[in-house]
Structures are given as structure tokens and as C-alpha cells.
KEVEXGU-55788 format. One line per field, with one value per residue (C-alpha): residue number from 1; residue in one letter; z, x, y. Coordinates in Angstrom, 2 decimals, always signed. Example, Ala and Ser with C-alpha at 12.3 -4.5 7.8 and 13.67 -1.06 7.14 Angstrom:
2
voza c(1	2) $
kenu c(A	S) $
w c(+7.80	+7.14) $
u c(+12.30	+13.67) $
v c(-4.50	-1.06) $
This chain:
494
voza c(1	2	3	4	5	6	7	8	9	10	11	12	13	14	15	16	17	18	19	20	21	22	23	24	25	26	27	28	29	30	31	32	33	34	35	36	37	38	39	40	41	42	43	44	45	46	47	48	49	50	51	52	53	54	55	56	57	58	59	60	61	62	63	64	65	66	67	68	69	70	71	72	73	74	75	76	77	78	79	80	81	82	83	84	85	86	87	88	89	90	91	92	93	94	95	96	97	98	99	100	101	102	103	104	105	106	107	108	109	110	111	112	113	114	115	116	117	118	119	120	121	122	123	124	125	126	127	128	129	130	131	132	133	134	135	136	137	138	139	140	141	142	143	144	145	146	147	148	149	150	151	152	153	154	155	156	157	158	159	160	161	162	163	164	165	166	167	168	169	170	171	172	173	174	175	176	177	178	179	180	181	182	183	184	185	186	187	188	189	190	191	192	193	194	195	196	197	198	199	200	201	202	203	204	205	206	207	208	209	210	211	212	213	214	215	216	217	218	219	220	221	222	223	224	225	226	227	228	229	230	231	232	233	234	235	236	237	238	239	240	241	242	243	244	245	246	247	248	249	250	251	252	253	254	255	256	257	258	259	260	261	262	263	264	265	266	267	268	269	270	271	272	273	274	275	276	277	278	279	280	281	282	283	284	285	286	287	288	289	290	291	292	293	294	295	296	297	298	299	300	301	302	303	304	305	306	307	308	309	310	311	312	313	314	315	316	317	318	319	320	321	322	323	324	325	326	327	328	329	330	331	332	333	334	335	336	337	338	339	340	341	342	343	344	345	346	347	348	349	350	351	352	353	354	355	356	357	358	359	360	361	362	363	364	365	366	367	368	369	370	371	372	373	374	375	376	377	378	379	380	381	382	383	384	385	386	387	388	389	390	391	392	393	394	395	396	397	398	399	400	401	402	403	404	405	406	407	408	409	410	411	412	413	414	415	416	417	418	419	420	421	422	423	424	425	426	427	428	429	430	431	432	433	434	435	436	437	438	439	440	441	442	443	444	445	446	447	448	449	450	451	452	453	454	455	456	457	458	459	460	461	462	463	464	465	466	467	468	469	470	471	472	473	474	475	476	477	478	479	480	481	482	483	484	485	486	487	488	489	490	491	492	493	494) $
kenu c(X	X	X	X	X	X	X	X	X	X	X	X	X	X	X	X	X	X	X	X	X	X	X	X	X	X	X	X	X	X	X	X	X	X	X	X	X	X	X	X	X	X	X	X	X	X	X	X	X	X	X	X	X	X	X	X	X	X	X	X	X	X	X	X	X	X	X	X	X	X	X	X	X	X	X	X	X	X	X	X	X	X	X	X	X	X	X	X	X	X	X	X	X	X	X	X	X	X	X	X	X	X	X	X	X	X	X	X	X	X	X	X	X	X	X	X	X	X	X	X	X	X	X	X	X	X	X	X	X	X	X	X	X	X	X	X	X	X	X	X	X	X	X	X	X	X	X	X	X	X	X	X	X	X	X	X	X	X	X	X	X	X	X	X	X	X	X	X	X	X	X	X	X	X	X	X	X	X	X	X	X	X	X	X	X	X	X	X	X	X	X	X	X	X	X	X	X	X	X	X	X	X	X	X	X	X	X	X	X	X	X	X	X	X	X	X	X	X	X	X	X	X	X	X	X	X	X	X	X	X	X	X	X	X	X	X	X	X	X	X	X	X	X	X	X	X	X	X	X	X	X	X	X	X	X	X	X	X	X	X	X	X	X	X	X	X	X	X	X	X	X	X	X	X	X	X	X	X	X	X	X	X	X	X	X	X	X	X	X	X	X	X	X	X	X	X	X	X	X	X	X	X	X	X	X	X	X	X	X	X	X	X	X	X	X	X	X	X	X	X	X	X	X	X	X	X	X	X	X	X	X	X	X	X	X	X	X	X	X	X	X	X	X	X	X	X	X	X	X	X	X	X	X	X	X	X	X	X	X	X	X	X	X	X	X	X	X	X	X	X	X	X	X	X	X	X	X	X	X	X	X	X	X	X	X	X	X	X	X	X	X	X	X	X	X	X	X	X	X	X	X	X	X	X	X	X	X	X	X	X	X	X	X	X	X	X	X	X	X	X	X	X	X	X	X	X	X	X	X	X	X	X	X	X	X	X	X	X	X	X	X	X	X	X	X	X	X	X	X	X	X	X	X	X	X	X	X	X	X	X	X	X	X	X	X	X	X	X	X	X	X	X	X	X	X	X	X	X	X	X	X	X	X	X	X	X	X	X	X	X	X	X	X	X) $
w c(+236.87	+237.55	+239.25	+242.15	+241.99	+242.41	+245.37	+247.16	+247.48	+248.78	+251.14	+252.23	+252.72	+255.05	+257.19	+257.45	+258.66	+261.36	+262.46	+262.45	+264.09	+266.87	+267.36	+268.09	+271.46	+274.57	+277.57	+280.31	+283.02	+283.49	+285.23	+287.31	+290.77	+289.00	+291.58	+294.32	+296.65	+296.96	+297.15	+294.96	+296.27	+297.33	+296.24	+298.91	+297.97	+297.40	+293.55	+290.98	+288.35	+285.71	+288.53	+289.80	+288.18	+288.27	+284.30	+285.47	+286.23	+284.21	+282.34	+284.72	+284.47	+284.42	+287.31	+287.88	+291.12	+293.44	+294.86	+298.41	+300.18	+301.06	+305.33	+307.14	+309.92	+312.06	+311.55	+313.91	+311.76	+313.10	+312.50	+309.56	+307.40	+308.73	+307.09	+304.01	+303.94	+304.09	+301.70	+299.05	+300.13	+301.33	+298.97	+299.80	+298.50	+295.64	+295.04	+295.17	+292.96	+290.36	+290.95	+290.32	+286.82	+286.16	+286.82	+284.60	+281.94	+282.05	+281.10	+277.96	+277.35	+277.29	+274.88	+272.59	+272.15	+270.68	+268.02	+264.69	+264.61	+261.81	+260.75	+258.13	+257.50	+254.49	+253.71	+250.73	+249.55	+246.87	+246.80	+244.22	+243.58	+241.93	+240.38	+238.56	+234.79	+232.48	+231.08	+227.45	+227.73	+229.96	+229.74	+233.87	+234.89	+236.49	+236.04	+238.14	+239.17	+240.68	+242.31	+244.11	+245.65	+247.83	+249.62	+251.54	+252.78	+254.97	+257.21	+259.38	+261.96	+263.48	+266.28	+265.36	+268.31	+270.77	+273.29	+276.11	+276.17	+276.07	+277.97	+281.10	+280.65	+280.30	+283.30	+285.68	+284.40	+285.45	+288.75	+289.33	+288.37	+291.28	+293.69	+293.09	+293.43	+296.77	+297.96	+296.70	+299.23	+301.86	+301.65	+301.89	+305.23	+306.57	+306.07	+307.75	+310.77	+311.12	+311.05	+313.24	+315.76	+315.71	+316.17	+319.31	+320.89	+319.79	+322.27	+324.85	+325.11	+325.00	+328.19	+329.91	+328.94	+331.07	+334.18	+334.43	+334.18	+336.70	+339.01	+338.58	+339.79	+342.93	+343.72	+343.79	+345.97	+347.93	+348.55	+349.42	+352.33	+353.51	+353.21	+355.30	+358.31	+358.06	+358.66	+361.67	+363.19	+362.38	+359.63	+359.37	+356.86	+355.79	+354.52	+353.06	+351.03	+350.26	+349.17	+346.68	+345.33	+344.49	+342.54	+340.59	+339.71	+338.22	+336.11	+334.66	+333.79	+332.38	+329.96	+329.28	+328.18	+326.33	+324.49	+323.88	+322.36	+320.10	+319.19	+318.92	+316.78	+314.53	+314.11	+312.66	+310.63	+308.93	+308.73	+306.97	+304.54	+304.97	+306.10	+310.27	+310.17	+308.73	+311.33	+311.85	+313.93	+315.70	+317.46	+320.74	+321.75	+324.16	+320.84	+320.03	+321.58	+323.29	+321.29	+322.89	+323.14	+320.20	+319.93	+317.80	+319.24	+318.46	+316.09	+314.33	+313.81	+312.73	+310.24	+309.04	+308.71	+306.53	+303.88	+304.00	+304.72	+301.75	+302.50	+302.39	+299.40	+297.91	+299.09	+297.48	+293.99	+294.11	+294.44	+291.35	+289.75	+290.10	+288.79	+285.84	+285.04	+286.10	+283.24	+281.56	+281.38	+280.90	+277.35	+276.23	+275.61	+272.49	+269.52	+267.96	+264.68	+263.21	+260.25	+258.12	+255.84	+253.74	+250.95	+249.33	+246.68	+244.77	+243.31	+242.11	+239.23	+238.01	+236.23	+234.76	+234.22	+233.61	+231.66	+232.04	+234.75	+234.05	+236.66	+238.34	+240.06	+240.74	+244.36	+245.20	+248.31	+250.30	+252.86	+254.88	+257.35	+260.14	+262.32	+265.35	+267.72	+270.59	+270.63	+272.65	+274.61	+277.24	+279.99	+280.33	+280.00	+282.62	+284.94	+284.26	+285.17	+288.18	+289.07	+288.29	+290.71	+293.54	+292.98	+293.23	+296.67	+298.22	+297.40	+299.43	+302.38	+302.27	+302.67	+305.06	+307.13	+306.57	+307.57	+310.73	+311.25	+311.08	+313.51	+315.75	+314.87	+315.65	+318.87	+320.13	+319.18	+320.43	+323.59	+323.62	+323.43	+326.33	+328.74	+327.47	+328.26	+331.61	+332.19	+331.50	+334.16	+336.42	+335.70	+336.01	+339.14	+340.13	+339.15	+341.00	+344.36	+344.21	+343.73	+346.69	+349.15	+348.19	+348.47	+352.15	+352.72	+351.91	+353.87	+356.77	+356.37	+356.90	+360.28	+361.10	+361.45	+358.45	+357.48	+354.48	+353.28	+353.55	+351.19	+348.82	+348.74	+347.85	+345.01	+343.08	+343.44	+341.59	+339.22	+338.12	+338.22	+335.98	+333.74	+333.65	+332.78	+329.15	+328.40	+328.55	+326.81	+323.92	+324.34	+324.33	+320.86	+319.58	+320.29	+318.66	+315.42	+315.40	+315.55	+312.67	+310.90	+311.91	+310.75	+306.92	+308.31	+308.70	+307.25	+304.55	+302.89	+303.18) $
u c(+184.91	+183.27	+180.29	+182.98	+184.59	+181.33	+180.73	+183.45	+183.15	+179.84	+181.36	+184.15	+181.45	+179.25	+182.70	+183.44	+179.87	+179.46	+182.77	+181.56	+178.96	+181.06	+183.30	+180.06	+179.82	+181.46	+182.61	+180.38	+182.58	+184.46	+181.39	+181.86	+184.92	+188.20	+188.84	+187.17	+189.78	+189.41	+186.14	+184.82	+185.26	+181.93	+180.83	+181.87	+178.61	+175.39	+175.56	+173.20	+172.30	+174.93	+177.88	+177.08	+179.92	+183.76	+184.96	+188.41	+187.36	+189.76	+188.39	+187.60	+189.89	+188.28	+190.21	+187.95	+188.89	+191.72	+194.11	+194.56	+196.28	+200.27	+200.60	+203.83	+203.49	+206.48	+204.27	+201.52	+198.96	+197.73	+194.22	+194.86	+196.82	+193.77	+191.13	+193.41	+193.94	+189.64	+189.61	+191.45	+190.01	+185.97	+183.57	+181.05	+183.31	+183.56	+180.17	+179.39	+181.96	+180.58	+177.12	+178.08	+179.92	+176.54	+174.65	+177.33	+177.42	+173.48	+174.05	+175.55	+172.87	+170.08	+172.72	+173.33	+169.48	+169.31	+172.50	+171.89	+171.21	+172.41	+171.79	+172.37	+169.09	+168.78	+166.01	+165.46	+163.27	+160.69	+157.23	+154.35	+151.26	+148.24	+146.79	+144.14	+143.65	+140.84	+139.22	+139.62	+143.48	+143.76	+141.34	+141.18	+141.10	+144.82	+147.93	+150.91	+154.36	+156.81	+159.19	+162.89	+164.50	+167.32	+167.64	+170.29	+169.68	+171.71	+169.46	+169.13	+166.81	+167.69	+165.38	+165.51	+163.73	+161.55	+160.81	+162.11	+162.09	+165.78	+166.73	+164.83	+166.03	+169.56	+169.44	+167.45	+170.47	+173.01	+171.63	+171.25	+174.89	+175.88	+173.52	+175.84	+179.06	+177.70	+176.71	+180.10	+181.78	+179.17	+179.65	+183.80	+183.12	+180.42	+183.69	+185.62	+183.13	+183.14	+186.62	+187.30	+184.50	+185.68	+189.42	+188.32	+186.14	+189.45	+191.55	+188.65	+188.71	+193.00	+192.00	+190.09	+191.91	+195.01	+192.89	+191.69	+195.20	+196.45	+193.21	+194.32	+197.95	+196.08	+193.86	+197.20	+198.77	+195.95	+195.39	+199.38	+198.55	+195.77	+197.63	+200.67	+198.32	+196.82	+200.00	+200.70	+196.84	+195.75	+193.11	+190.72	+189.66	+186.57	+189.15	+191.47	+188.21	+187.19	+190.87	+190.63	+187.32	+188.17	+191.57	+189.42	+186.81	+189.89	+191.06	+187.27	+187.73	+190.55	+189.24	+186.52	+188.53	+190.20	+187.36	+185.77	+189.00	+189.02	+185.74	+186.88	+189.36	+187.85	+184.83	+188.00	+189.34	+185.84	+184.94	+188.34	+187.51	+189.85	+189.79	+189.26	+191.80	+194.40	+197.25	+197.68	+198.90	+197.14	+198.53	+197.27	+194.74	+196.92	+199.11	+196.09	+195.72	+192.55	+189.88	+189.24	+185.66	+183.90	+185.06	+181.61	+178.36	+175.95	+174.10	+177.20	+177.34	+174.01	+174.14	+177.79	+175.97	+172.88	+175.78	+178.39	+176.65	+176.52	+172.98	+171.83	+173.80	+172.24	+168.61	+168.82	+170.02	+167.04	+164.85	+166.46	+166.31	+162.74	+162.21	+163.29	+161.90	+158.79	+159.73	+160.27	+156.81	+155.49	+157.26	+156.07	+153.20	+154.46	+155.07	+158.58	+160.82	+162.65	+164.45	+164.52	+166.74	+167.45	+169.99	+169.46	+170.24	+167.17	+168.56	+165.70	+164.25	+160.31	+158.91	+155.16	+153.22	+156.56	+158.54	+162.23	+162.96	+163.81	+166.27	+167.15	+170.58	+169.90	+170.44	+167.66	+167.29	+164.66	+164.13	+161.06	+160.44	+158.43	+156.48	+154.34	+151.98	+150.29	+146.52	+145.11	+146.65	+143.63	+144.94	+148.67	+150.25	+148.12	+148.65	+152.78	+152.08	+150.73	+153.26	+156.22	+154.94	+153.94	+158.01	+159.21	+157.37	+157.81	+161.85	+161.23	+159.66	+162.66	+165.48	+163.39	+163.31	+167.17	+167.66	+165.70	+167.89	+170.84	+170.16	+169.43	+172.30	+174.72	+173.33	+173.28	+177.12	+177.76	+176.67	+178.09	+181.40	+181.02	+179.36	+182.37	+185.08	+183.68	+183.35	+187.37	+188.23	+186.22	+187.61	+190.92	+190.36	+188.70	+191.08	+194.24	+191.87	+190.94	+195.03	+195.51	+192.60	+193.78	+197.76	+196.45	+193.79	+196.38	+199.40	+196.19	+195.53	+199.60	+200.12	+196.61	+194.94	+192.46	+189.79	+189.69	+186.46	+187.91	+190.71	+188.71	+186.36	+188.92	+190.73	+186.53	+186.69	+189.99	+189.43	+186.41	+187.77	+190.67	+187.79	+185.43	+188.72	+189.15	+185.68	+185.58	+188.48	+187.15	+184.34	+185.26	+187.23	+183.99	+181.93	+184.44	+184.41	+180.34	+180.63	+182.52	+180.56	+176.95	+178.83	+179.97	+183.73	+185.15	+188.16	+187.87	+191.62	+194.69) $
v c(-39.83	-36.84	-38.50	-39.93	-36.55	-34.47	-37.21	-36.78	-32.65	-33.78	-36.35	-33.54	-30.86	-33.27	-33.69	-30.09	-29.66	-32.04	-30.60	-26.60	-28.01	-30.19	-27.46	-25.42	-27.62	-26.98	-29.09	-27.98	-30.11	-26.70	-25.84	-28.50	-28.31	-29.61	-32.51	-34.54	-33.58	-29.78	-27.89	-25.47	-21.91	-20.22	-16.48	-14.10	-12.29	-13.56	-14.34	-13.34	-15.61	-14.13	-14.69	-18.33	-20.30	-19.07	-17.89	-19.22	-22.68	-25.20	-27.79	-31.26	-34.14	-37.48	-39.20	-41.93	-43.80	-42.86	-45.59	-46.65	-44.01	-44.80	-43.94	-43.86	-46.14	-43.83	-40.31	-39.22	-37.53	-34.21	-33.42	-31.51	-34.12	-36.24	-34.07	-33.65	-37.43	-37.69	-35.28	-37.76	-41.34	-40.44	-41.46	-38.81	-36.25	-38.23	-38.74	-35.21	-34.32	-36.73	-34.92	-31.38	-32.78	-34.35	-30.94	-29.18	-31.73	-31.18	-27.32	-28.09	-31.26	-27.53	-25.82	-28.40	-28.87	-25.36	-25.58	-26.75	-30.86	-32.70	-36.24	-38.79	-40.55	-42.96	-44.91	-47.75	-49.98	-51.53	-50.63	-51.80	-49.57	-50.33	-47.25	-46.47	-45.58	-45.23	-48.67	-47.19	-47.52	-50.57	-53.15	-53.99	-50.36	-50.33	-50.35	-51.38	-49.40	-51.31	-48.90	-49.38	-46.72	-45.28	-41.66	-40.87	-37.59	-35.02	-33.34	-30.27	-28.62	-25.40	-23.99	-20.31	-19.05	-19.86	-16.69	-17.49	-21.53	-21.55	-18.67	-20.09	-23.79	-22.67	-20.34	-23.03	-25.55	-23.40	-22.47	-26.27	-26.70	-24.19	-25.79	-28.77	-27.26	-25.57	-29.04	-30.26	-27.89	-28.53	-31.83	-31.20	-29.20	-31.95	-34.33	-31.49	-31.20	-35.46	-35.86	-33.33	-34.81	-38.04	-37.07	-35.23	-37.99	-40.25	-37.83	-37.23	-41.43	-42.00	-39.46	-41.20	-44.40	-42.69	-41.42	-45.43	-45.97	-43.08	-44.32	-48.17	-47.24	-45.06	-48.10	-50.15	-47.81	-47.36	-51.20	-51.22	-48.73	-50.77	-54.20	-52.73	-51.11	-54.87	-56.31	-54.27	-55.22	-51.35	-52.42	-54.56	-57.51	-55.08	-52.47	-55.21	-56.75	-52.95	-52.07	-55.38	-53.85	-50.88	-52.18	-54.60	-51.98	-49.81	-52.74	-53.26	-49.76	-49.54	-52.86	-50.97	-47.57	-49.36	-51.21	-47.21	-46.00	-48.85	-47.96	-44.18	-45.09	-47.19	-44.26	-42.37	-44.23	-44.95	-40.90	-40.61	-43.76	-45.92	-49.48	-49.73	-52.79	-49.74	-49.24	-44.98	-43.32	-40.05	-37.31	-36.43	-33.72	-32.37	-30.82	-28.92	-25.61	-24.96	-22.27	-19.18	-17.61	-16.54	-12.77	-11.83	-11.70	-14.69	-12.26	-11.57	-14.80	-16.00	-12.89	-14.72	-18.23	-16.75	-15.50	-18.17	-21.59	-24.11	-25.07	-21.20	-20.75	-23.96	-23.01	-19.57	-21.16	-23.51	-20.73	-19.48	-22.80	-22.68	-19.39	-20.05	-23.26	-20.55	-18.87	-21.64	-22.78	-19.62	-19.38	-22.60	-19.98	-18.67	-20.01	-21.49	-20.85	-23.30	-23.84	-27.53	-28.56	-31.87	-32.48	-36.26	-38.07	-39.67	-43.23	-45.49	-46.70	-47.03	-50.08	-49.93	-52.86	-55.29	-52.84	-52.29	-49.64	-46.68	-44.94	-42.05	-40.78	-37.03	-35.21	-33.24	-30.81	-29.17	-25.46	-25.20	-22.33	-23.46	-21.52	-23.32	-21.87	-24.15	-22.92	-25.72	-28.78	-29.47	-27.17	-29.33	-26.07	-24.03	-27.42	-26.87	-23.01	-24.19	-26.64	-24.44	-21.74	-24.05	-24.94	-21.75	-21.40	-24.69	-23.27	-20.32	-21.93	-24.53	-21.39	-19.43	-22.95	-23.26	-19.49	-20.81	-24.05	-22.44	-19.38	-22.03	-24.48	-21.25	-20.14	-24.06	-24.05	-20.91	-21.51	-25.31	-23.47	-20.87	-24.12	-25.87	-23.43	-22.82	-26.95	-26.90	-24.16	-25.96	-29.14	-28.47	-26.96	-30.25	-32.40	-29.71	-30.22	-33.41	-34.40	-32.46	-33.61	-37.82	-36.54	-35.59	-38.42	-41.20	-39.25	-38.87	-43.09	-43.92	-41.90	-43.47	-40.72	-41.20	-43.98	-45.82	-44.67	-41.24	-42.16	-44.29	-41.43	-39.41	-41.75	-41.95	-38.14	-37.70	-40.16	-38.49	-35.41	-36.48	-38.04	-34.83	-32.48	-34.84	-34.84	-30.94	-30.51	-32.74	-30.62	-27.47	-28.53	-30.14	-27.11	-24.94	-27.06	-26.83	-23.19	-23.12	-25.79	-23.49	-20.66	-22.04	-20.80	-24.41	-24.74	-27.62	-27.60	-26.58) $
């Protein structure tokens, strides 16, 4: 009775170990952005490595996969509920939200390898020995000892300290973790940047689905004009058969506007991540209102982009990252503590040359102290000294080339968006004469005072015009969208 008793407080005491010691780890997915749909909030300053990851961030759910998103046929979608609705169905979002809970599940995987470890080990068995023993006693010189045994054992192994090991693993783990959540968001305002470019091509092609439209009903009228001076003997079968061509090159236009807004469209529905066969509709461009110019200089602005874009941010945390794996390998240098610890229990018996066994039922236990020092490994730690630096500079040739990129990505978009705003004004002054000169040119060709190639003239030149003033006003909202994407200022949320 007091045997099972005694075994039980042993049992119990095992239990309330392995949970001190479970309670000892933490969930490291708090690390980690709290959903797929959102993005994770970057610094406002340039962090350090004790400020990378927010103390407030609440523990991730597991969510696993989202379902099909629910649209109201009846509701145009402006371009925001289209980035929010690509924020909640892309998969790239997703998949970068499952890599920053990877990088923050591997912080705790470099904590965890410095708490206590404890495992149940048993091991059992029969063994028989031949030993030897002076001829005077036993005639053959030997005896043997038949032996059967179990040990089930509790053990434990504490790393005590290792100068610096964990310190730099633990730091170049959490650095990687907010290289992840940057990418996270950099990945939400790539989405951001897509969406927004596709919606505007979307609008630039409905306009210049229209203008084939407004130029097919001018051909008509046009050939009208032509067909009613022909009646009356004032035109001739040339302009009737130049008249016909022009109408049928408007309706091959029109098919093919329509086949690039298809196109458009379907390049929108796939940046969002839903199904191209989905039925949704869009609101027009023309309920956007037109960006101004940039009010900062283009220095301003390339100063802005080196401390707010995701890819700087993430650059500059992979420098850190390799620091301290730097540091890393420059403590595997020194030597390690640890502490060992086994509690068993020794059951066996012992038989001697075909006696009856005698047995044993007795725990036993064990403390060892152990100190290690590396004095010689053939120069692998020298070659990880070497590695580890060449890291940490290969990392700080890769942000001074992303500093580089994105100076130039700004000024391109910058300057996209004051060609583009000057494209519109002239556009729409195009388009305001053009309307004018074929008003006149087709009033001219009635009272017969004009030619046909004058009015036909006039009918390409408005239809282009009509044409240039939607692809500058896509334009213009493209450029402005890249100037916010160069900067790292793209709104990615509501």
C-alpha cells in the first residue's frame, strides 16, 4: 500500500512538472499580425532591435481558410470596398500572413530551446555477461550473470548559460519575425497598388469603349450627310465608299474596345482573387476625383520613402538579423553550462551461474554539472565567422541598393504624375476643339461648302482626342497611386 502510495506522489510530482514547465512556454503567434485581412502597423520611427514587435499585439487566431466572398449583384463597388474586398479573398496576403506566424512561431522554437527539457526515457531488457573469476574458485575461469532490468527515468537538462549563444539567436529571430510582418504589410500595399492599377486601366478602357461608341454614332451621322448630298448628285460614289469605310472601321473598334475591357475587367477581378467568371459590378472613374500635384518636393519625398517603405524597413531588419546571427557565431566561442538531471527507478533482478534472481525495486537519482569548452573543431567555427560577416554585408549592400531603387522609383512616379496632369489639360482641350472644328466641318459639308476628307479628318481627330483625354485621366490616377506606392504612403485599409 504504501509502495502505490509513494508512486503516485511520484506520478503527481512528474505532472506538476511538465506543467511548470509548459506554462514556462509562450505563444509567439502574438508576434505575428492578428489577421490576413489587415496589415500590421509599421514603426513611425526607425526601430531598434528592443522596439521591433508591438507589446499590444493580441494573440493570433488560427482562421485557416476564408470562404467565398458574398457580392451584391445591385451595388457598384468603389475602389475602396474593392481593395477591402482583395484584402479578404487574395491569397498573397494570405500567404504572407502565414509567413510572419511562421517567423514568430520560430522566436519561441529559440526560447523554448533554452528552458528546462524534460523527458521520460525508459529503457529494459536482459543481458548475459561472462566474467571472469579466478580458476581456484571456478574450475573454467568464469562465471555467468544473467541480468533483466527496467529504468524508467525522469530526466532533465537545463542549459545554464552559454555567453551570448542565446542572446544573439533570440535577437536575429525576432528581427526575422519583423522582417515578416513588414513584408506582410508590403505585400497588403503591393495588393493595394494592383488593385488600384487595374481598376484604373478598367475605367481608362469603359473610356475608350464610349469614344468608339460616340465615334461609331459620328461615322453614322457622317455617312448620313454623305448619303443625302449623294442623293441630290452633290457627292460622289468615292465619298459614299469612303463614308462606308470609315463607319465599318468604327464598328471594328468598338468590337475591339470591347474585347480590351473584357480583358480589363477580368485583370480585376483576378488582382482582387476572385473567380474572372464572378459577375461585379464597378463604379466608374469618372466618380473619382482627379489628384492634384504632389505639394512636397521630390526630395521630400524620396527622404519619406527611405523611412516609411516596407522593403527599407525590411532591408534594415535583415541587416539586424545578420548581426546577430554575427554575434551569434562569435559566442559559439565560449564555452557552455548546463545542468543534468535524472530520477529512475532501478527494477531488475541478478542471476549468477543459474541461481535464483535476486531483485531490486529501489529509485535512484543522479546531478551532474557540466561545463564544455570547444578548443578545436578544424576551423568550422572560423569558416561560420566568416560566413556570418560576409551576411551582414551582402545585407548592407542589399538596403543601400533598395535606398537606390526607391529614390528612383519616387522620382519616376513623381514625374509620371506632373506629365500626366499636364497630358489631361491638354487633352481636354483637345477633345473641347476637336468637338468644335467636326461641329463646323460637318455643318461646312451640308451647305456644301466643305469636302469629305475635311470632315472625316475631322471625325479621326475627335475620336482620338476623346481617346487620348481617358487614357490621361487613367493616367494621371495611375501615376498618383505609384507615388504613393514609391513613397510607403498607400493607403492599404480602411
Amino acid at each position: 500500500m504504501s509502495h502505490d502510495l509513494s508512486h503516485a506522489r511520484g506520478c503527481a510530482a512528474g505532472v506538476l512538472a511538465i506543467s511548470l514547465l509548459g506554462a514556462c512556454a509562450s505563444d509567439e503567434t502574438r508576434l505575428a499580425p492578428e489577421s490576413p485581412e489587415r496589415p500590421w502597423p509599421l514603426p513611425t520611427t526607425t526601430p531598434t532591435s528592443g522596439s521591433l514587435v508591438a507589446s499590444d499585439q493580441v494573440e493570433a487566431r488560427d482562421r485557416g481558410g476564408s470562404a467565398a466572398p458574398i457580392l451584391d449583384s445591385k451595388r457598384s463597388y468603389s475602389l475602396a470596398e474593392l481593395i477591402d474586398l482583395a484584402q479578404r479573398n487574395n491569397p498573397q496576403t494570405r500567404q504572407a500572413w502565414e509567413q510572419a506566424r511562421q517567423a514568430a512561431l520560430e522566436v519561441g522554437l529559440v526560447e523554448s530551446a533554452y528552458l528546462p527539457q524534460l523527458s521520460a526515457e525508459a529503457i529494459g531488457g536482459f543481458q548475459r555477461t561472462p566474467l571472469p573469476i579466478p580458476a581456484s574458485l571456478v574450475p573454467q575461469g568464469y562465471f555467468t550473470s544473467d541480468t533483466r532490468e527496467i529504468l524508467p527515468t525522469l530526466a532533465v537538462k537545463w542549459l545554464l548559460f552559454d555567453f551570448g549563444r542565446k542572446r544573439g539567436a533570440e535577437a536575429a529571430a525576432r528581427e526575422n519575425s519583423f522582417v515578416a510582418n513588414v513584408a506582410f504589410t508590403g505585400a497588403h500595399q503591393r495588393l493595394t497598388f494592383a488593385v488600384s492599377r487595374d481598376y484604373f486601366a478598367l475605367g481608362a478602357a469603359r473610356g475608350k469603349l464610349d469614344a468608339t461608341e460616340h465615334a461609331l454614332r459620328t461615322a453614322r451621322i457622317d455617312q448620313e450627310a454623305v448619303e443625302s448630298r449623294r442623293s441630290h448628285g452633290m457627292a460622289t460614289a468615292v465619298d459614299l465608299a469612303q463614308a462606308q469605310r470609315q463607319t465599318a472601321q468604327a464598328q471594328f473598334n468598338l468590337a475591339r474596345a470591347l474585347g480590351t475591357e473584357h480583358s480589363a475587367y477580368e485583370a480585376l477581378l483576378a488582382s482582387i482573387g476572385i473567380s474572372p467568371t464572378t459577375t461585379l459590378r464597378v463604379a466608374g472613374i469618372s466618380e473619382q476625383d482627379l489628384p492634384s500635384s504632389p505639394t512636397e518636393t521630390v526630395d521630400r519625398l524620396v527622404t519619406d520613402a527611405l523611412s516609411n517603405r516596407p522593403d527599407i524597413l525590411a532591408a534594415l531588419g535583415k541587416v539586424r538579423a545578420a548581426q546577430s546571427n554575427l554575434d551569434k557565431a562569435r559566442a559559439d566561442h565560449n564555452p557552455t553550462i548546463a545542468l543534468m538531471a535524472q530520477a529512475y527507478q532501478n527494477i531488475g533482478g541478478l542471476s549468477s551461474q543459474g541461481s535464483p534472481y535476486y531483485t531490486v525495486d529501489k529509485p535512484g537519482w543522479a546531478v551532474f554539472l557540466r561545463f564544455s569548452w570547444p578548443l578545436f573543431d578544424g576551423g568550422q567555427r572560423d569558416a561560420q565567422d566568416n560566413i556570418a560577416r560576409s551576411q551582414v554585408a551582402a545585407a548592407r549592400e542589399a538596403l543601400e541598393q533598395r535606398r537606390v531603387a526607391a529614390a528612383k522609383d519616387v522620382t519616376d512616379a513623381y514625374y509620371s504624375l506632373s506629365t500626366s496632369l499636364a497630358e489631361h489639360d491638354a487633352a481636354m482641350a483637345f477633345v473641347r476643339t476637336a468637338q468644335t472644328a467636326h461641329d463646323a466641318e460637318l455643318d461646312a459639308y451640308h451647305h456644301g461648302v466643305g469636302t469629305y476628307t475635311d470632315l472625316v479628318n475631322g471625325e479621326n481627330s475627335l475620336t482620338q482626342a476623346q481617346t487620348e483625354l481617358e487614357d490621361s485621366r487613367a493616367d494621371v490616377h495611375t501615376a498618383a497611386a505609384a507615388l504613393a506606392f514609391a513613397t510607403g504612403s498607400v493607403v492599404v485599409g480602411p
